[in-house]
TORDRENVO-501059 format. One record per residue: chain; x, y, z of N, C-alpha, C, O, CB in turn; residue in one letter; residue number from 1. Coordinates in steps of 0.1 Angstrom, whole numbers, plus 5000, padded with zeros to 4 digits. Glycine has a CB too. Layout:
<nodes>
 ch  n_x  n_y  n_z ca_x ca_y ca_z  c_x  c_y  c_z  o_x  o_y  o_z cb_x cb_y cb_z aa   i
  A    X    Y    Z    X    Y    Z    X    Y    Z    X    Y    Z    X    Y    Z  A NUM
...
</nodes>
This chain:
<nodes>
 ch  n_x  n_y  n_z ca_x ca_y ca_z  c_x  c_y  c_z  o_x  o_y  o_z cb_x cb_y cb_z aa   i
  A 1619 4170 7226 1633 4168 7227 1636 4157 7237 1629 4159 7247 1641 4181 7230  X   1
  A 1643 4148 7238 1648 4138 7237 1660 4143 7251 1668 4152 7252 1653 4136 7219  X   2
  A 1655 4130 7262 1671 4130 7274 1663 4143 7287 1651 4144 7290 1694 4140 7262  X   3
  A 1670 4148 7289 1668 4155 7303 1670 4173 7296 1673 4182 7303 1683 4149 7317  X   4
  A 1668 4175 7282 1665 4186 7280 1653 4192 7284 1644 4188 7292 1666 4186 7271  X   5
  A 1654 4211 7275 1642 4216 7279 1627 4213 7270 1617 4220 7270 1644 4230 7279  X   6
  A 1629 4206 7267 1616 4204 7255 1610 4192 7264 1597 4191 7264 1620 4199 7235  X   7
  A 1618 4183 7273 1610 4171 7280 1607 4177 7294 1598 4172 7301 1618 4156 7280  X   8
  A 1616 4187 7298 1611 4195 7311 1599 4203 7310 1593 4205 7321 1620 4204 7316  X   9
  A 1595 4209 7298 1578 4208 7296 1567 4199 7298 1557 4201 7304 1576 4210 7284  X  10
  A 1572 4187 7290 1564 4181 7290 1562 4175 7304 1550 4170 7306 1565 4173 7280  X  11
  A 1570 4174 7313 1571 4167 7323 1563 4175 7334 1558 4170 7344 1584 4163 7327  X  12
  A 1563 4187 7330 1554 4203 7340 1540 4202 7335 1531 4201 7343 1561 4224 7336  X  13
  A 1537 4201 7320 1524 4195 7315 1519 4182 7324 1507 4180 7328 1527 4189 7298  X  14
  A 1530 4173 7328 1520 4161 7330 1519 4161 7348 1511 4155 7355 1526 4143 7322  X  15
  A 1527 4170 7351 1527 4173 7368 1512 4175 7370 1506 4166 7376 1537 4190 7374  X  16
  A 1504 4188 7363 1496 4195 7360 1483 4189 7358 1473 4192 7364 1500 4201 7350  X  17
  A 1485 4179 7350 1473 4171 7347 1468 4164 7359 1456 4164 7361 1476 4162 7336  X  18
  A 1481 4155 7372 1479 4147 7383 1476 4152 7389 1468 4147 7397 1485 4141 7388  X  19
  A 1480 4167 7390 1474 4173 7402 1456 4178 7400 1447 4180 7407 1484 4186 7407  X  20
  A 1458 4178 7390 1441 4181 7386 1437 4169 7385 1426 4172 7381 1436 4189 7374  X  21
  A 1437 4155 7384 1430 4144 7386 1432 4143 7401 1424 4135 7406 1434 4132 7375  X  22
  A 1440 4147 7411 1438 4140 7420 1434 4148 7432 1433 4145 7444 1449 4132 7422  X  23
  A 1432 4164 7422 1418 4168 7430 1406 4166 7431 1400 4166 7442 1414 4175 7428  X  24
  A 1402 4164 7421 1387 4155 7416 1385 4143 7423 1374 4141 7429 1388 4149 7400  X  25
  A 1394 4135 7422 1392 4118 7430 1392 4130 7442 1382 4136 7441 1406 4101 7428  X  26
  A 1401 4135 7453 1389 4135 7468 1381 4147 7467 1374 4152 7477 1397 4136 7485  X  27
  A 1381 4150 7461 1362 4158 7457 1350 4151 7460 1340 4151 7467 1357 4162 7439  X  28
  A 1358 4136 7445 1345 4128 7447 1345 4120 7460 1336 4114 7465 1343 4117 7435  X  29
  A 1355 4122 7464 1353 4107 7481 1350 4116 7490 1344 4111 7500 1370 4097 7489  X  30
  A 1351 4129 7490 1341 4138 7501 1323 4138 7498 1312 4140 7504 1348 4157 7501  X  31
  A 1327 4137 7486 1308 4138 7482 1305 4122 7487 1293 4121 7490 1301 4141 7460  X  32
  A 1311 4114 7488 1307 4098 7492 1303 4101 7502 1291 4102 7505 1317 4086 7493  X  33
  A 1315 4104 7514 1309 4104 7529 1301 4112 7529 1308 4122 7533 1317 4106 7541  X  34
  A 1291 4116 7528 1274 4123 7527 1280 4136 7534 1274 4141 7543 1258 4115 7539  X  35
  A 1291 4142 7529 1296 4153 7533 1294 4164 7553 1293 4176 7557 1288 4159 7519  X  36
  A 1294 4149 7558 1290 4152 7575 1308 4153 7577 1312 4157 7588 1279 4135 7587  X  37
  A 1319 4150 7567 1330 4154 7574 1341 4150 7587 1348 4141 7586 1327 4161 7575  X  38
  A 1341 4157 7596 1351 4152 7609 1339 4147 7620 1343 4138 7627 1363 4166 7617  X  39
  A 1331 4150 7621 1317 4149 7630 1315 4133 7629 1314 4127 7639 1301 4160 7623  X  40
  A 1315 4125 7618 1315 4109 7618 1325 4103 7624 1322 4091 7624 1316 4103 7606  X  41
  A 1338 4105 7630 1346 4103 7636 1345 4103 7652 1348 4094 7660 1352 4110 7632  X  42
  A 1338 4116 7653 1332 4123 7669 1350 4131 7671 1359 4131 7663 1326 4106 7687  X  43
  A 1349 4136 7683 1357 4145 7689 1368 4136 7687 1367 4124 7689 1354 4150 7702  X  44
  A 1379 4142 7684 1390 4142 7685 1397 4138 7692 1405 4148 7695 1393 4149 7683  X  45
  A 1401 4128 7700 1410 4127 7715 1419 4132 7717 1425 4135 7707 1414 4116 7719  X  46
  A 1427 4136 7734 1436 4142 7736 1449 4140 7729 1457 4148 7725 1436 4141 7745  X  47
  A 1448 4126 7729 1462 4120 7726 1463 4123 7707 1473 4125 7701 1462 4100 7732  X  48
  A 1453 4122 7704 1457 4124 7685 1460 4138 7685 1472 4139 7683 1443 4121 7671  X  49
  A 1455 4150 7688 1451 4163 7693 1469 4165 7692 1476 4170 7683 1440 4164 7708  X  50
  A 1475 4158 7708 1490 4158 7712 1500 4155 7698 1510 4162 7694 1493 4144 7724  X  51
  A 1493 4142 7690 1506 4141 7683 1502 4149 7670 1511 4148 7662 1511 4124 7680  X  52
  A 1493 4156 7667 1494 4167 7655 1494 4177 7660 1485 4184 7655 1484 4168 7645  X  53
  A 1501 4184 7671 1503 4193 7674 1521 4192 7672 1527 4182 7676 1496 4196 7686  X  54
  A 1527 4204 7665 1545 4205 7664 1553 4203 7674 1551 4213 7681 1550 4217 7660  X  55
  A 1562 4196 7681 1569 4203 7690 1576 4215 7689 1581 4220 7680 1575 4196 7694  X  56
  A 1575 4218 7704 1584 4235 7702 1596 4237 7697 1601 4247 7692 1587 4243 7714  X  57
  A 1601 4222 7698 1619 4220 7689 1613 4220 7680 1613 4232 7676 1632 4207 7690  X  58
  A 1605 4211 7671 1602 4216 7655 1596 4226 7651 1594 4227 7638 1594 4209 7648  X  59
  A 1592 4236 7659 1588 4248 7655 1602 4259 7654 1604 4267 7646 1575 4252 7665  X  60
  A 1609 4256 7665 1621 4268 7663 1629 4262 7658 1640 4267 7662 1628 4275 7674  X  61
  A 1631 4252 7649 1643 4244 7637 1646 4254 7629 1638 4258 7622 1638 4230 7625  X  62
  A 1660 4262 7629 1657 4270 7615 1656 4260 7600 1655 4248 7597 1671 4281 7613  X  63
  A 1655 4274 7592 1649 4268 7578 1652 4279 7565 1648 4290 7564 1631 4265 7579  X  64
  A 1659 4273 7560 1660 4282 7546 1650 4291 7542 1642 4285 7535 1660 4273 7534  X  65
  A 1646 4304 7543 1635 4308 7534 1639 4313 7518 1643 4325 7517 1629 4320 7542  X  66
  A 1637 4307 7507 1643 4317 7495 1639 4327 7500 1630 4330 7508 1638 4315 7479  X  67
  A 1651 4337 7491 1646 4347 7484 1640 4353 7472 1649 4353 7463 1652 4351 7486  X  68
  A 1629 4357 7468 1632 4356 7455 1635 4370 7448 1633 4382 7452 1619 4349 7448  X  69
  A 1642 4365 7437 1649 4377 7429 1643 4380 7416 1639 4370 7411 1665 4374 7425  X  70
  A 1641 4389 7409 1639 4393 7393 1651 4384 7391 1663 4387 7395 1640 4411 7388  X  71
  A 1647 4374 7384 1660 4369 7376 1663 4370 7367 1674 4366 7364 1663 4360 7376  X  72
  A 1651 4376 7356 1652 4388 7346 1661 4397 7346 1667 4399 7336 1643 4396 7346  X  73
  A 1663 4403 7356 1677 4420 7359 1686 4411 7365 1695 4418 7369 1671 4438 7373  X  74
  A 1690 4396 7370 1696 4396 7378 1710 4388 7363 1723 4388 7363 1687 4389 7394  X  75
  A 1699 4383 7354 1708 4379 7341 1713 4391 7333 1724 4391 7327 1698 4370 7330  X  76
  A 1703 4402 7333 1709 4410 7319 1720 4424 7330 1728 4432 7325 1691 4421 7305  X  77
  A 1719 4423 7339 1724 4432 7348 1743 4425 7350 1753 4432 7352 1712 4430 7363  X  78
  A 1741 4414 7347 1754 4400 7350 1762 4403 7341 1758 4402 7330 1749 4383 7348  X  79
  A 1779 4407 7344 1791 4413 7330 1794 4399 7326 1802 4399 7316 1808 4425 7334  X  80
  A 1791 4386 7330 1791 4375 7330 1782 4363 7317 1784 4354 7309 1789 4375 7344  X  81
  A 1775 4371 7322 1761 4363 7311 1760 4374 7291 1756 4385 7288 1738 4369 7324  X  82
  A 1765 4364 7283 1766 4367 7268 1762 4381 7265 1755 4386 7274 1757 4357 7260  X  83
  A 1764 4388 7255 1754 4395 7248 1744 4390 7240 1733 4397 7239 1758 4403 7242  X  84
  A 1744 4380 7235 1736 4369 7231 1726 4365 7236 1715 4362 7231 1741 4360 7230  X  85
  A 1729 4365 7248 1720 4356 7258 1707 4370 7262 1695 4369 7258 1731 4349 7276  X  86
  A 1711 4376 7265 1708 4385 7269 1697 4393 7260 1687 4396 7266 1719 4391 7272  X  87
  A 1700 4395 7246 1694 4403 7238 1680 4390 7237 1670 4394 7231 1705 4407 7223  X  88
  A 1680 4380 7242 1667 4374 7243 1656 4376 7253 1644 4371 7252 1670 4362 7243  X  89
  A 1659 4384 7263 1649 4390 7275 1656 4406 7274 1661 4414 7282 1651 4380 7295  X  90
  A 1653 4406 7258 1649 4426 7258 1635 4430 7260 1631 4441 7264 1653 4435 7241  X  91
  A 1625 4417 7254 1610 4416 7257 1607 4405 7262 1615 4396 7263 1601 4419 7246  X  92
  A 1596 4403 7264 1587 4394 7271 1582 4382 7255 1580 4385 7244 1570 4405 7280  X  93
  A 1581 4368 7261 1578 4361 7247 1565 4364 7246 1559 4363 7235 1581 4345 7246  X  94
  A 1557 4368 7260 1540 4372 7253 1538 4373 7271 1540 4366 7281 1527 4355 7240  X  95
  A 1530 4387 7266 1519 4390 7281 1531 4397 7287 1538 4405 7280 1511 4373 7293  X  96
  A 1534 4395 7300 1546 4400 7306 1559 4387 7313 1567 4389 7322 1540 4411 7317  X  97
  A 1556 4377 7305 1563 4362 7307 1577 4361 7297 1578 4363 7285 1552 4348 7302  X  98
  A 1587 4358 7308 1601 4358 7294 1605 4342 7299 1600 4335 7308 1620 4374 7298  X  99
  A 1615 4340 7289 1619 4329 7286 1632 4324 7298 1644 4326 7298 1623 4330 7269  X 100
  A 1620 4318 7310 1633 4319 7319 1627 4311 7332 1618 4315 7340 1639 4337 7323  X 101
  A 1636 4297 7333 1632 4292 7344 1644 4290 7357 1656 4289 7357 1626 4278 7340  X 102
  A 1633 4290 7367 1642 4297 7386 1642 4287 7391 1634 4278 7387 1634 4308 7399  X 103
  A 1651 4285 7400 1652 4273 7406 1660 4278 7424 1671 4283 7425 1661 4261 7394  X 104
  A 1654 4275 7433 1661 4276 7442 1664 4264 7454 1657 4255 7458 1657 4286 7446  X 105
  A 1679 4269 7459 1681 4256 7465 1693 4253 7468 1701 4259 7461 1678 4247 7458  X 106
  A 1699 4244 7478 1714 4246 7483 1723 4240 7476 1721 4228 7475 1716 4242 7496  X 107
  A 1734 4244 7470 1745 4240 7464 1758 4243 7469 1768 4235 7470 1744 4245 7453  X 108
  A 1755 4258 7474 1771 4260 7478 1774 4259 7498 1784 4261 7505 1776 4280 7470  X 109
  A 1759 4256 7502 1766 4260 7516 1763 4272 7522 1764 4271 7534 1779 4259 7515  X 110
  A 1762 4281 7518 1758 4294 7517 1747 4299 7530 1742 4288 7535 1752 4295 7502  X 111
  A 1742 4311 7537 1733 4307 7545 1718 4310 7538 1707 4309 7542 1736 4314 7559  X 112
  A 1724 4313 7525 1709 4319 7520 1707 4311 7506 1716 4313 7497 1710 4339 7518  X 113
  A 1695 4302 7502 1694 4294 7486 1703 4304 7474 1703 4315 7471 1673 4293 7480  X 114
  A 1714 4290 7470 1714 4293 7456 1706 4296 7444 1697 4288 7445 1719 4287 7452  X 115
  A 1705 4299 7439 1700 4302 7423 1702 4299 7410 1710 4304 7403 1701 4312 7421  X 116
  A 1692 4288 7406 1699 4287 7391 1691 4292 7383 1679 4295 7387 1703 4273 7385  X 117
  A 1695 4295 7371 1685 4301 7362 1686 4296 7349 1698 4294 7346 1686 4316 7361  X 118
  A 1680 4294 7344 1677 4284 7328 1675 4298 7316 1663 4302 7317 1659 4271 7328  X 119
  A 1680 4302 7311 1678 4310 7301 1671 4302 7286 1678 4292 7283 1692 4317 7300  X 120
  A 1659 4305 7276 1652 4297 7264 1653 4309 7255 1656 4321 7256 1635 4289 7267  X 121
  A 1649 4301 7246 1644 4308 7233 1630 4310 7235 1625 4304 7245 1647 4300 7220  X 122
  A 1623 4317 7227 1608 4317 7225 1601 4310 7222 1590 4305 7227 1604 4324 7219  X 123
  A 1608 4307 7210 1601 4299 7197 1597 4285 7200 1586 4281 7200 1611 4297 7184  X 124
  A 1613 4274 7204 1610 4262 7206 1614 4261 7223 1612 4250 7228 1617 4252 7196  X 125
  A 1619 4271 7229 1622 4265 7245 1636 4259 7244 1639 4250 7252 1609 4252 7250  X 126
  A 1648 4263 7233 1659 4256 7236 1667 4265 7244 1665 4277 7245 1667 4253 7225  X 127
  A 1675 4259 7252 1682 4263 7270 1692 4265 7258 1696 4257 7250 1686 4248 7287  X 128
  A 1698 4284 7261 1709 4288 7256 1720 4296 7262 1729 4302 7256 1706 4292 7248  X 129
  A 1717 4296 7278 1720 4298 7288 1722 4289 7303 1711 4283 7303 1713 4307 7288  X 130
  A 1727 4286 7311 1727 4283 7324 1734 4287 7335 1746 4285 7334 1729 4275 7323  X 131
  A 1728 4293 7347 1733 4302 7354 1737 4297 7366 1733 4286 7369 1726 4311 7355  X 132
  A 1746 4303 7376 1745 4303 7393 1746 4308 7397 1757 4314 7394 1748 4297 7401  X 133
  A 1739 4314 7410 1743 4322 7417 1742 4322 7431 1732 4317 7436 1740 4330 7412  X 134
  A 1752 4329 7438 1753 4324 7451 1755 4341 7460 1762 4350 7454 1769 4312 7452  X 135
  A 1749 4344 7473 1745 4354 7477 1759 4355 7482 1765 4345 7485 1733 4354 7485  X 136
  A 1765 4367 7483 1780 4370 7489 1777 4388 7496 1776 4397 7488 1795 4371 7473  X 137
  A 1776 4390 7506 1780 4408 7513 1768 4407 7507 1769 4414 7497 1795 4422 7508  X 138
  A 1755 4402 7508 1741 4408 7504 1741 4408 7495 1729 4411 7493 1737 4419 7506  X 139
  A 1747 4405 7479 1748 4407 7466 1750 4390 7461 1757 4382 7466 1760 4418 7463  X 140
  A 1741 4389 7450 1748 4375 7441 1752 4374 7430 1747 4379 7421 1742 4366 7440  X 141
  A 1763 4364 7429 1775 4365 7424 1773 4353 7413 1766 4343 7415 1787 4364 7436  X 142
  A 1778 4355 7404 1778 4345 7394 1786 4336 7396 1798 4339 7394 1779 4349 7382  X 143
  A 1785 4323 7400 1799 4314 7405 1797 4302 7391 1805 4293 7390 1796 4304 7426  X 144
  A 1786 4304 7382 1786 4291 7372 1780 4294 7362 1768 4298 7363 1780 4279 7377  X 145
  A 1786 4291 7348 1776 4293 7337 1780 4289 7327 1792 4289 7325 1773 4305 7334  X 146
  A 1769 4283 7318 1772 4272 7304 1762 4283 7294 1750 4287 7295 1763 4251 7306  X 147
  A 1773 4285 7285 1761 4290 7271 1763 4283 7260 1763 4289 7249 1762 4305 7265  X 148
  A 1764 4272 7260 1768 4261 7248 1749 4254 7249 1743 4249 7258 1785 4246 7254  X 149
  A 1744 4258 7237 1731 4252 7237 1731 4241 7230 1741 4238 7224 1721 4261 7232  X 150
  A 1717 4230 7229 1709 4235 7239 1717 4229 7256 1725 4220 7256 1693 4230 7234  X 151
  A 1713 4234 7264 1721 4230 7277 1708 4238 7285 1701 4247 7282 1739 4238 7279  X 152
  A 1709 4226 7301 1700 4230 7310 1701 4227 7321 1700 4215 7321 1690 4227 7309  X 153
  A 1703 4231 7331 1711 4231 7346 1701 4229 7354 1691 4236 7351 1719 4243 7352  X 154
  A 1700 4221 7365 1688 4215 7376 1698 4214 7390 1710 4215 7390 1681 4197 7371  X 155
  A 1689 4212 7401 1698 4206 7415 1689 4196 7415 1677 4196 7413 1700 4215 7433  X 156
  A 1701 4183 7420 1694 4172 7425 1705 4168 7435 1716 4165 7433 1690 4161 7415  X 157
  A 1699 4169 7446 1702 4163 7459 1716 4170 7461 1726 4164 7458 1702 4145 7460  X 158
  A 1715 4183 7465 1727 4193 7465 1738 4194 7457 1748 4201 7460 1731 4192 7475  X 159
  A 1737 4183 7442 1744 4187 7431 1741 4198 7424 1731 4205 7427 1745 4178 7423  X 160
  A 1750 4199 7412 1744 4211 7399 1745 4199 7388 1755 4194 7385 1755 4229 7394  X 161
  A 1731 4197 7383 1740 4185 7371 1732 4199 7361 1724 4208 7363 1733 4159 7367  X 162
  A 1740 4194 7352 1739 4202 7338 1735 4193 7325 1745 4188 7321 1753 4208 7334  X 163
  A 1723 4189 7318 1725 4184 7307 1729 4189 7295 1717 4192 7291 1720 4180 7305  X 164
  A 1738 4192 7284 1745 4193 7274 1738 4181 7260 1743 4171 7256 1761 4190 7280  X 165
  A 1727 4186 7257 1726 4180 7240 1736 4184 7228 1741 4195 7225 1713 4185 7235  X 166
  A 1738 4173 7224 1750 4170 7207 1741 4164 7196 1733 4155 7195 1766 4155 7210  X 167
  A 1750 4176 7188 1741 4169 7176 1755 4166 7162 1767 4169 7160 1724 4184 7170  X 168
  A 1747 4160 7156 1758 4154 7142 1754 4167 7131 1746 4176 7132 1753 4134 7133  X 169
  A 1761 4163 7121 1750 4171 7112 1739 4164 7105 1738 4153 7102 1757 4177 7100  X 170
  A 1730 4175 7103 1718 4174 7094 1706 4166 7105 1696 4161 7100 1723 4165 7079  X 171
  A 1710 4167 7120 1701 4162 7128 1692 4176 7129 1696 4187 7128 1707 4155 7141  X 172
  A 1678 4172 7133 1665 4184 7134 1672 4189 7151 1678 4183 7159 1643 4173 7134  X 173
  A 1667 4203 7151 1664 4203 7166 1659 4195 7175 1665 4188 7183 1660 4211 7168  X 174
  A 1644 4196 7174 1639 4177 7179 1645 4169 7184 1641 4164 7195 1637 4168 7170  X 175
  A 1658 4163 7178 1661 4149 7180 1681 4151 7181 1689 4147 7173 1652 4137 7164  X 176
  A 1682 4158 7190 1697 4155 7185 1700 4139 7186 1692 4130 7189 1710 4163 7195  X 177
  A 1716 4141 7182 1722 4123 7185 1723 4118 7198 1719 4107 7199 1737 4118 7180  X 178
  A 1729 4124 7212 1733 4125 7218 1734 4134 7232 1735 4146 7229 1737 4123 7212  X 179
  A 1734 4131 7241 1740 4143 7250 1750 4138 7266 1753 4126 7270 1724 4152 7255  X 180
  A 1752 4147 7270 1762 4145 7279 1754 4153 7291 1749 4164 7292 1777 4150 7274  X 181
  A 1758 4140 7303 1749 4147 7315 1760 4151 7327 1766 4141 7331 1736 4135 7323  X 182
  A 1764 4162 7331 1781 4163 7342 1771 4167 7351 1760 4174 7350 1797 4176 7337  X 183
  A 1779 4161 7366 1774 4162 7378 1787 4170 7383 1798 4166 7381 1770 4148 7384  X 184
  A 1782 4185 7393 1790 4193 7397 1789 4193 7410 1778 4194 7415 1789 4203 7392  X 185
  A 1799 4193 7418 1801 4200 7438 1809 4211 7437 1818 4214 7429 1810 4188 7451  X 186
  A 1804 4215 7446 1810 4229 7454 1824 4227 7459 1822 4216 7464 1801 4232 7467  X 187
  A 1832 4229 7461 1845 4230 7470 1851 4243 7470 1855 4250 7461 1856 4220 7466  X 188
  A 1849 4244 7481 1847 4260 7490 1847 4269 7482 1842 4279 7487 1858 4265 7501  X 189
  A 1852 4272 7468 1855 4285 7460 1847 4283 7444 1844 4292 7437 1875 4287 7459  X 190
  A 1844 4267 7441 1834 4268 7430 1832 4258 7429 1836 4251 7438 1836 4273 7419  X 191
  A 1825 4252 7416 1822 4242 7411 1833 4234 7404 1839 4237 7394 1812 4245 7404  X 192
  A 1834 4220 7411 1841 4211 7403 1833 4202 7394 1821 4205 7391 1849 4203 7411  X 193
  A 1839 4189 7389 1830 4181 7377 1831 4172 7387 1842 4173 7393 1835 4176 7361  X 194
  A 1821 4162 7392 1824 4152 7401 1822 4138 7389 1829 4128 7390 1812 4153 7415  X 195
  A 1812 4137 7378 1807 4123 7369 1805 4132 7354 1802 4144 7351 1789 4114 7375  X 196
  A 1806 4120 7347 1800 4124 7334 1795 4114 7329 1800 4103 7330 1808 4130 7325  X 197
  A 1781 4115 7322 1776 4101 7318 1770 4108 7300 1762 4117 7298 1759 4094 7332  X 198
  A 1779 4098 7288 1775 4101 7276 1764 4090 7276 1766 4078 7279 1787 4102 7266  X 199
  A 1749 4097 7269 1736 4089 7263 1740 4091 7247 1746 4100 7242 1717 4098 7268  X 200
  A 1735 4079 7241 1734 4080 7223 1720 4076 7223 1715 4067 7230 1745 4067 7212  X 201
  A 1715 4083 7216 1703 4081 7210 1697 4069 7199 1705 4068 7189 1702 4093 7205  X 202
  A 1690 4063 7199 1692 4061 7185 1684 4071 7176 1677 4080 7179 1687 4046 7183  X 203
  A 1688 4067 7159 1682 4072 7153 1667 4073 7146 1660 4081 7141 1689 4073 7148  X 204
  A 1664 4056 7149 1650 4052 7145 1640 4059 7154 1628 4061 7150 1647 4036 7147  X 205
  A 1643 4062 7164 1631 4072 7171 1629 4088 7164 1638 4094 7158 1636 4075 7188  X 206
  A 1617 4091 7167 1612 4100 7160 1608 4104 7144 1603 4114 7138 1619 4106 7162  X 207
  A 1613 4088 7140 1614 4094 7122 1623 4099 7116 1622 4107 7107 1607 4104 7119  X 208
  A 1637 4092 7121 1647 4104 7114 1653 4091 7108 1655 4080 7112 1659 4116 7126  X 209
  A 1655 4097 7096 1661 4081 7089 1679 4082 7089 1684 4093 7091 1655 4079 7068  X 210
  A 1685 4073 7087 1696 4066 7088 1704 4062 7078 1706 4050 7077 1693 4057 7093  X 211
  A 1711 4070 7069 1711 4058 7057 1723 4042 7065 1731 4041 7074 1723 4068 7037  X 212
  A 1716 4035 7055 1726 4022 7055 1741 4027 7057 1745 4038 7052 1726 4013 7040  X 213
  A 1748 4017 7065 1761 4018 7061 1767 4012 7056 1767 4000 7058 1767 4019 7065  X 214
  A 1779 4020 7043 1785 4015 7030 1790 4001 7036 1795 3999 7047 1797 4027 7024  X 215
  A 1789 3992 7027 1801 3981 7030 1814 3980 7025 1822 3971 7029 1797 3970 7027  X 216
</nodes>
């Protein structure tokens, strides 16, 4: 699938996957080069390098966000907020004890503890038919955002919520819609506003999808 959907957010976790396993291998092989003697070819360490890779005590007591993490399994079907629709899709696991459901944590609202988004899929092809938020309030979190218009998939980038929204015409495949719409969201103190919207058109010669002529 086609734009900042979930079918290219696979492929993009596929190819994360692959670099990091090639770019274990390459220094595997450059440790087997140096005849594997290690820090000892260097000799001792001097005071002064020693000093500057050691933390200062201000960067050690910086605070720092720790997620929390939640079942975000119970935290969707548990929600009077989130579809019955949505829902009746994590009654089981799509295989093993794995459901159709990606987490994300991270600051959006300001909050002292990470927001939460959650991507709700199908089994079959991975289409986003859900999008969630949630924000920690009195120890409890609260649903402050949600899209169930599929397919649709919610990310943070750089303390936004953008959401992408695929459109399709008729008689387009799942695969390949025509179109989609990408909205960029901020916080202001009580929820989410729209800050941008950017419409993509596809063409149709990609993928194989034919076109007829148009009439003259």
């Amino acid at each position: 699938m086609r734009g900042l959907g979930t079918r290219a957010r696979q492929v993009l976790k596929a190819g994360s996957a692959a670099t990091a396993a090639l770019t274990a291998l390459g220094l595997f092989l450059t440790a087997c080069a140096t005849g594997g003697t290690g820090a000892r070819d260097e000799g001792p360490a001097s005071r002064e390098a020693v000093a500057k890779e050691a933390p200062s005590a201000e960067a050690a007591a910086s605070p720092s966000k720790t997620p929390k993490r939640v079942d975000a399994v119970k935290l969707v079907k548990d929600d009077p907020e989130v579809s019955e629709s949505v829902k009746s899709t994590l009654t089981k696991p799509c295989v093993a004890d794995e459901y159709p459901v990606d987490v994300s944590y991270g600051e959006l609202t300001g909050g002292t503890t990470d927001d939460i988004v959650v991507n709700v899929m199908t089994c079959g092809d991975a289409v986003g038919i859900g999008s969630y938020v949630y924000r920690e309030e009195s120890g409890r979190y609260e649903n402050v955002f949600k899209a169930e218009e599929p397919p649709v998939y919610a990310e943070i980038d750089r303390g936004d919520l953008v959401v992408t929204q695929q459109l399709y015409k008729k008689g387009d495949p799942v695969e390949y819609p025509s179109s989609e719409e990408v909205i960029t969201y901020g916080w202001t103190a009580t929820r989410f506003t729209e800050e941008s919207r950017t419409h993509n058109d596809y063409s149709n010669a990609v993928g194989g999808v034919d076109t007829p002529a148009p009439a003259n």
